[in-house]
C-alpha positions as CSV (number, residue, x, y, z in Angstrom):
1,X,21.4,165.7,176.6
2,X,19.4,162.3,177.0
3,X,15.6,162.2,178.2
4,X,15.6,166.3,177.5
5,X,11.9,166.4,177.5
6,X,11.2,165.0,180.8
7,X,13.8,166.7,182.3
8,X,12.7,170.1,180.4
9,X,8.7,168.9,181.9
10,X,10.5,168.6,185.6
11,X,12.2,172.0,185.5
12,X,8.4,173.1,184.8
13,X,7.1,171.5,187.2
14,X,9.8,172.9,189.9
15,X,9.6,176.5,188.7
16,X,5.6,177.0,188.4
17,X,5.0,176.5,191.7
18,X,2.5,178.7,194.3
19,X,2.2,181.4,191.8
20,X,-0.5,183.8,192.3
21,X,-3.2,184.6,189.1
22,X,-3.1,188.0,188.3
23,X,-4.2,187.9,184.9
24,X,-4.3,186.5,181.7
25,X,-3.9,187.5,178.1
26,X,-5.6,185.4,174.8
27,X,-4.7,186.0,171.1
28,X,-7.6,186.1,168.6
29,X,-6.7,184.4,165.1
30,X,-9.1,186.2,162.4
31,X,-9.6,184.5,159.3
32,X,-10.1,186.9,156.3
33,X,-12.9,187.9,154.5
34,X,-15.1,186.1,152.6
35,X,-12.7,183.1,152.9
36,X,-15.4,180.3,153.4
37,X,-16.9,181.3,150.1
38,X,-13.4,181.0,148.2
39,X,-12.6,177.7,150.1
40,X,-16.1,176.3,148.5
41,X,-14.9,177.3,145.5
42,X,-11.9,174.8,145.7
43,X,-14.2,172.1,147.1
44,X,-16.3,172.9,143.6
45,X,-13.1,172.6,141.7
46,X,-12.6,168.9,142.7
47,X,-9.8,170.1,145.2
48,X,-8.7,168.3,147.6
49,X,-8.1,170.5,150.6
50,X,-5.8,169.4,153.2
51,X,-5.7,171.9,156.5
52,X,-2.3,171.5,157.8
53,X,-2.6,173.6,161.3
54,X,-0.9,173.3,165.2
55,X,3.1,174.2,165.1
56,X,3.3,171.8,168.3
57,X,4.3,168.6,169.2
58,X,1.7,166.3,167.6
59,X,2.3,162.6,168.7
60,X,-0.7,161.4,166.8
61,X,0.5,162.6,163.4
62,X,3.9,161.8,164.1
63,X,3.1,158.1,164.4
64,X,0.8,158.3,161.4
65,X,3.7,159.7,159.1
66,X,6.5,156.4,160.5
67,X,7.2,153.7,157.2
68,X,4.3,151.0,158.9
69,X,1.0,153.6,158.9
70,X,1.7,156.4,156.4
71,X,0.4,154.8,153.4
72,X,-2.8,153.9,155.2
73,X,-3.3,157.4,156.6
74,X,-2.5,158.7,153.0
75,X,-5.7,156.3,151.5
76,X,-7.7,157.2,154.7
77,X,-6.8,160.7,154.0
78,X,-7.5,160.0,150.1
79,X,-11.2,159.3,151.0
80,X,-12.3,163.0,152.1
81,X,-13.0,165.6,151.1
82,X,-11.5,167.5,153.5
83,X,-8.5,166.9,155.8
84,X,-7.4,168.4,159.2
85,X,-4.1,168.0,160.6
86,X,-3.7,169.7,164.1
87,X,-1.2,170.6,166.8
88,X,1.3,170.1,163.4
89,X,5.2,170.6,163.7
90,X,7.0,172.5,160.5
91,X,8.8,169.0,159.6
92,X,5.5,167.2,159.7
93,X,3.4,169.8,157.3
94,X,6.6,168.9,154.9
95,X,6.0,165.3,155.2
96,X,2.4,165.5,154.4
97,X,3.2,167.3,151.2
98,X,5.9,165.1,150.5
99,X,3.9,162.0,150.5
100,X,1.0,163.2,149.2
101,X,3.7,164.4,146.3
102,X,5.2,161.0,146.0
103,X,2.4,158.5,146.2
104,X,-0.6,160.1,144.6
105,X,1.2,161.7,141.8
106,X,-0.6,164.7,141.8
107,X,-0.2,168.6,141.7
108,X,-0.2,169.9,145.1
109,X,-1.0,173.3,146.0
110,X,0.6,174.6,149.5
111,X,-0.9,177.8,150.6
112,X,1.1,179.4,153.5
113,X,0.3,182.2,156.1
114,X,2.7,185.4,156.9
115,X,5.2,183.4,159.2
116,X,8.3,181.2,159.1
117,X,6.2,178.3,160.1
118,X,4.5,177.3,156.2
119,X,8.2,177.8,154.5
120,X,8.9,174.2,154.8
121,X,5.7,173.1,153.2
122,X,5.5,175.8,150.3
123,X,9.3,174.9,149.3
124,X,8.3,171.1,149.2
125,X,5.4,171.5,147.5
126,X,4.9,171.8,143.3
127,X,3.2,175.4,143.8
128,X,3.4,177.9,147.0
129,X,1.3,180.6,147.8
130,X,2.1,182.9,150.5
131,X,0.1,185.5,151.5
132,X,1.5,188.2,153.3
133,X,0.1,190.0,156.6
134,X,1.8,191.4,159.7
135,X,3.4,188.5,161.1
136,X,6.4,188.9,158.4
137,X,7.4,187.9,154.8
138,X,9.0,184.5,155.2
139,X,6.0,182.4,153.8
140,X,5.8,185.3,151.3
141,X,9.9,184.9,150.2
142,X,9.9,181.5,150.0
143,X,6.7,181.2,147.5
144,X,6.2,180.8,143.9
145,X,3.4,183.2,144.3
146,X,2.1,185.8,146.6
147,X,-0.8,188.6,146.9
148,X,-2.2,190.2,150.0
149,X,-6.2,188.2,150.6
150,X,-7.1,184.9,150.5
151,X,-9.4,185.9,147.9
152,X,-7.2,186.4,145.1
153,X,-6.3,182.5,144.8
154,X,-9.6,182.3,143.3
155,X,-8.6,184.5,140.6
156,X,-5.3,183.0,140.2
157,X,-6.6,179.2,140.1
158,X,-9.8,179.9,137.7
159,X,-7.7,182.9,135.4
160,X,-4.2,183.2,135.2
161,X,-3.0,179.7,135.8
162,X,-5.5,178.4,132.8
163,X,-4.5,180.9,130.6
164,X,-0.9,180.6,131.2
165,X,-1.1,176.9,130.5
166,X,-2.9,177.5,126.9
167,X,-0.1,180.3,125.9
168,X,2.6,177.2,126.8
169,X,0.7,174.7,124.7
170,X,0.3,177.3,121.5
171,X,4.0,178.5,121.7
172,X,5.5,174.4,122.3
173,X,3.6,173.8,119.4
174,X,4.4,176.6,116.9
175,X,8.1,175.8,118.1
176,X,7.6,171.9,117.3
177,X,6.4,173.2,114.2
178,X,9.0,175.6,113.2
179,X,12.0,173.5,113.9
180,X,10.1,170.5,112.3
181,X,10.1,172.9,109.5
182,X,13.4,173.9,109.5
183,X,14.6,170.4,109.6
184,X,12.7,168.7,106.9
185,X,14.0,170.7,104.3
186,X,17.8,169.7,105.1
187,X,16.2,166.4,104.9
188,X,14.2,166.7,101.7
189,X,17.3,168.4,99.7
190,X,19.6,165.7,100.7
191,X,18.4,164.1,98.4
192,X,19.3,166.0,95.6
193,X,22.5,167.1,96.8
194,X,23.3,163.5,97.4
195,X,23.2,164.0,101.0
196,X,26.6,165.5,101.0
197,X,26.4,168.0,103.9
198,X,25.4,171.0,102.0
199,X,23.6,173.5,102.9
200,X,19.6,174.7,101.3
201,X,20.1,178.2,103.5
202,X,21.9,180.7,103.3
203,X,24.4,182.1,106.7
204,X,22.5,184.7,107.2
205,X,19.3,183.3,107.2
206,X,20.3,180.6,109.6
207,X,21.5,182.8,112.0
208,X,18.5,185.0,112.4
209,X,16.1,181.9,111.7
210,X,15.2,182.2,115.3
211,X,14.9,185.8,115.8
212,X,12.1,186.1,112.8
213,X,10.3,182.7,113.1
214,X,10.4,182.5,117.1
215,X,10.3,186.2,118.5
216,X,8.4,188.1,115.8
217,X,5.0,186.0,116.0
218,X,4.9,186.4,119.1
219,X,5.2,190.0,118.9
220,X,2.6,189.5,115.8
221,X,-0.2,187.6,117.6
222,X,0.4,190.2,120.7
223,X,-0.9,193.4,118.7
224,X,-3.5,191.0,117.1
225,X,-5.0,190.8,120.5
226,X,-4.7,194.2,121.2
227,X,-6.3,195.1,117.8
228,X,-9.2,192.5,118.8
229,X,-10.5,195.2,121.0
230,X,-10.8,197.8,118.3
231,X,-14.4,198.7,116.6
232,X,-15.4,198.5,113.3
233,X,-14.8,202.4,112.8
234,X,-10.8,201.8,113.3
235,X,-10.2,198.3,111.5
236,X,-12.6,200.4,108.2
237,X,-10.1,203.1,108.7
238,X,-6.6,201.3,109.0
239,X,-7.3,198.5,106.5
240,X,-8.6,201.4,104.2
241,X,-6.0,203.1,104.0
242,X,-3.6,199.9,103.3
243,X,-5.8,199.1,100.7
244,X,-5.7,202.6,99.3
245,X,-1.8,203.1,99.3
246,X,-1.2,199.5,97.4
247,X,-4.0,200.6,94.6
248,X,-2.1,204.1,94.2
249,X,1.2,202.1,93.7
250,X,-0.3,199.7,91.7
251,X,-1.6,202.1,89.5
252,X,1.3,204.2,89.5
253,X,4.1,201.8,88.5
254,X,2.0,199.2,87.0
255,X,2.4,198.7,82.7
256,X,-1.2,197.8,82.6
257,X,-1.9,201.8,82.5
258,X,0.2,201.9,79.3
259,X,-1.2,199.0,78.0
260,X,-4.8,200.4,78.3
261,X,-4.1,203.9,77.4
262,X,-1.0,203.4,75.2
263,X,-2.2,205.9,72.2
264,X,-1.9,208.7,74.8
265,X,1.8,207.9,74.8
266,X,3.6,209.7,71.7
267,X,7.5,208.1,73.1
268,X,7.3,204.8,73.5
269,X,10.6,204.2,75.1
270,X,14.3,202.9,74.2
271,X,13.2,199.5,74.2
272,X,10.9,199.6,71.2
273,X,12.9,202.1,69.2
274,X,15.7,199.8,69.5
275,X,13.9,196.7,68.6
276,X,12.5,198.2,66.0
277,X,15.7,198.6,63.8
């Protein structure tokens, strides 16, 4: 259908005519607890905070997104500290986290309500949030992450996401290691073998080279952190008793026993009577 709008504005215009007031109805949008103390928080973090708000028609943005004006709106934008997009269509809210993605070269961060109307932005940008409420689950679907309150971003940004980033650096570097490892000795015995394609380890060793050098340290430095929490009383008490059970097999099957008490010994063994013939 050509010229839709306008003809869509005249239908208006024909229909909503001499009607009579009886009343009117308003919709309250309540912003969650505590949330201008966590959004400080991300202005403290040096993050740039880009509201992104409307779901109408918005003429102004739309001819700040076109090829001749985006690039200045994105260094305009760039400037603040604080951006705020309103009367915002879905495609539009994609656009801005698009170019933001593609210009700045920067992590973005899309945090989306409990509608449909964020999907669009949390799918296009690196990480979405969605927090779920009572207007549905879409945002909350289509998200990397999720929780119920605002609130818990802080928690997520400052805690998890930091620590999750170390555990990847330790483990890409113990595997850089490992393999490094692995590889260097082909390399360093092909020189004595006259680098003719054999082997330094044996089938079996090469087949669960992985499953003891990659799966057990994990499991190793785990319990480590859980034995970090013990107090001094256990750690006496468990290395005590490893201490105790080596010295009692030491002791037990060790020949320094006979060598230090060797007149207490009238048979001196096979080994000696048959050396001495």
């Amino acid at each position: 259908m050509e010229k839709r709008e306008e003809k869509v504005k005249d239908a208006y215009e024909q229909i909503e005519n001499h009607f009579k007031l009886i009343g009117a109805t308003t919709i309250e949008d309540k912003l969650q607890d505590d949330i201008l103390q966590y959004i400080e928080f991300l202005a403290r973090a040096d993050i740039k905070i880009w509201v992104l708000t409307g779901d109408k028609i918005g003429q102004a943005l739309r001819y700040a997104l076109e090829n001749k004006l985006k690039m200045k709106f994105l260094e305009r934008g760039t400037m603040c500290k604080a951006v705020v997009c309103c009367r915002v269509t879905l495609l539009q809210k994609a656009q801005v986290v698009e170019l933001v993605m593609q210009n700045e070269k920067k992590i973005t961060l899309a945090i989306g309500g409990d509608g449909a109307n964020d999907v669009s932005m949390i799918q296009k940008a690196h990480i979405g949030v969605g927090i779920s409420g009572q207007e549905g689950r879409q945002a909350v679907l289509a998200s990397d992450y999720s929780f119920g309150q605002f609130r818990f971003l802080e928690r997520l940004l400052s805690g998890h996401v930091r620590w999750s980033y170390l555990r990847i650096s330790k483990f890409l570097r113990y595997f850089f290691y490992k393999n490094f490892a692995f590889t260097l000795c082909h390399f360093w015995f092909g020189f004595f073998s006259g680098f003719s394609a054999q082997t330094i380890y044996d089938p079996f060793f090469v087949a669960t080279y992985n499953v003891f050098f990659s799966s057990l340290p994990v499991l190793a430095s785990e319990n480590a952190l859980e034995t970090w929490y013990w107090t001094r009383l256990y750690h006496f008490v468990l290395s005590g008793t490893i201490v105790v059970h080596f010295l009692f097999h030491f002791a037990l099957y060790s020949v320094i026993i006979w060598k230090i008490f060797n007149t207490n010994y009238t048979h001196v063994g096979v080994a000696q009577a048959v050396l001495s013939i």
